[in-house]
C-alpha positions in Angstrom: -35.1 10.3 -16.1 -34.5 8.5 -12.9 -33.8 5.4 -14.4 -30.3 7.6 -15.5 -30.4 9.2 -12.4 -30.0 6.1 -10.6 -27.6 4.8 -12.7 -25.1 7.2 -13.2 -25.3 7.7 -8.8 -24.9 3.4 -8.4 -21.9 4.1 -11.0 -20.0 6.8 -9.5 -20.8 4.9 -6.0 -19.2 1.7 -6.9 -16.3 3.7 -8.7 -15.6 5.7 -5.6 -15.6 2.4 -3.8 -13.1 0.9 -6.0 -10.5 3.8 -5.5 -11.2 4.4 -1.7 -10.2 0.4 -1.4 -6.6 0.6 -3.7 -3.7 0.5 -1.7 -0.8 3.3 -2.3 2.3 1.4 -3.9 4.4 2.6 -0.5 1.6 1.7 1.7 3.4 -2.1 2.8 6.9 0.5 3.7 4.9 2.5 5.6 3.8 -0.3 7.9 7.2 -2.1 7.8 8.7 1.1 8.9 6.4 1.8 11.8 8.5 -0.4 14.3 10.7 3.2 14.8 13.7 1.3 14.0 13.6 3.5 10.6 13.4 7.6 9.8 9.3 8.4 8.9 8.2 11.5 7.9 7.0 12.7 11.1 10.7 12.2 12.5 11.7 15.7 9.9 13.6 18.2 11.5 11.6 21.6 12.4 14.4 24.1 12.3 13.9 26.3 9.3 17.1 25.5 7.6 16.1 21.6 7.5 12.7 22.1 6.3 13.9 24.8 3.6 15.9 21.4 2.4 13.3 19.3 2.4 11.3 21.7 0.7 13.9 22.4 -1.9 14.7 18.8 -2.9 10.6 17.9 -3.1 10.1 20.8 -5.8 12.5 19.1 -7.5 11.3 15.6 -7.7 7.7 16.9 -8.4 9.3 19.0 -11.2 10.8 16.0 -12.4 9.2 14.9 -15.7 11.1 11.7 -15.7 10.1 10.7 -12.4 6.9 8.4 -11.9 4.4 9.0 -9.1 5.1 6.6 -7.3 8.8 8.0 -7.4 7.0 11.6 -6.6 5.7 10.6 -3.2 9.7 9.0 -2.0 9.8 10.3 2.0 12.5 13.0 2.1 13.8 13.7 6.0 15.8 15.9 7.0 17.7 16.5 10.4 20.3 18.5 11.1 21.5 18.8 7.3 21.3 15.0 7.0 19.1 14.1 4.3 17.2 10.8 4.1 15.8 9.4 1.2 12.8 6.5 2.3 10.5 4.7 -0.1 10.0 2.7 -3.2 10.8 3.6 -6.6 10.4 2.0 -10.3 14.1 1.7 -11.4 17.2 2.0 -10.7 17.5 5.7 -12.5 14.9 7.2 -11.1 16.6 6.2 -7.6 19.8 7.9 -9.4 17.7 11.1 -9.9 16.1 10.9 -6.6 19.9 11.3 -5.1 21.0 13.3 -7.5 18.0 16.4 -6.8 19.0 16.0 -2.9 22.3 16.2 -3.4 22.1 19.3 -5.5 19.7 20.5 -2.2 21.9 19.6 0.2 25.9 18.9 0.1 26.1 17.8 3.7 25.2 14.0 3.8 22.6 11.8 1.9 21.6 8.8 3.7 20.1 6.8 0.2 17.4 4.0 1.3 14.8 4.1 -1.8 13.9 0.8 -2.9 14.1 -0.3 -6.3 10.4 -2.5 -6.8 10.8 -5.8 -7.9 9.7 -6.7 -11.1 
């Protein structure tokens, strides 16, 4: 009995390990972009009417069937009805789709920087 014990904790200790050590796909972006030459999430807009935005074109992307996670968790900023678009994606449509949610959010301006990864 502790013999199973034992092994089943040493399992789920080295398994925890392995996940807490995998890096996020957008994790080298988010360093890159930390020189504050480039919109992060923490630059998004507070006034109600940007955040509603934000909010609207996220439901969408999560909503989005066709849309890998990686493409799920794309940085979406808004300020003063501008809309931009930050992170890496898989393809080239799910960039299309990505635009295409935040333009249906938001007809003022979309400012279109997602990354297409590299094969």
């Amino acid at each position: 009995m502790k013999t199973t014990l034992l092994t089943l904790l040493s399992a789920c200790v080295l398994t925890g390990s392995a996940w807490a050590q995998a890096e996020p796909d957008n994790t080298g972006t988010n360093a890159r972009d930390r020189d504050g030459q480039k919109l992060t999430a923490t630059d998004q807009s507070n006034k109600p009417e940007d955040i509603k935005i934000t909010a609207d074109i996220r439901k969408m992307v999560v909503d989005d069937a066709s849309l890998s996670l990686g493409a799920k968790n794309i940085k979406i900023i808004t300020i003063d009805g501008v809309v931009t678009l930050r992170g890496p994606v898989e393809t080239a449509a799910e960039k299309s789709a990505i635009e295409a949610h935040a333009k249906h959010a938001s007809p003022v301006k979309i400012v279109n920087e997602i990354e297409i990864k590299k094969s």
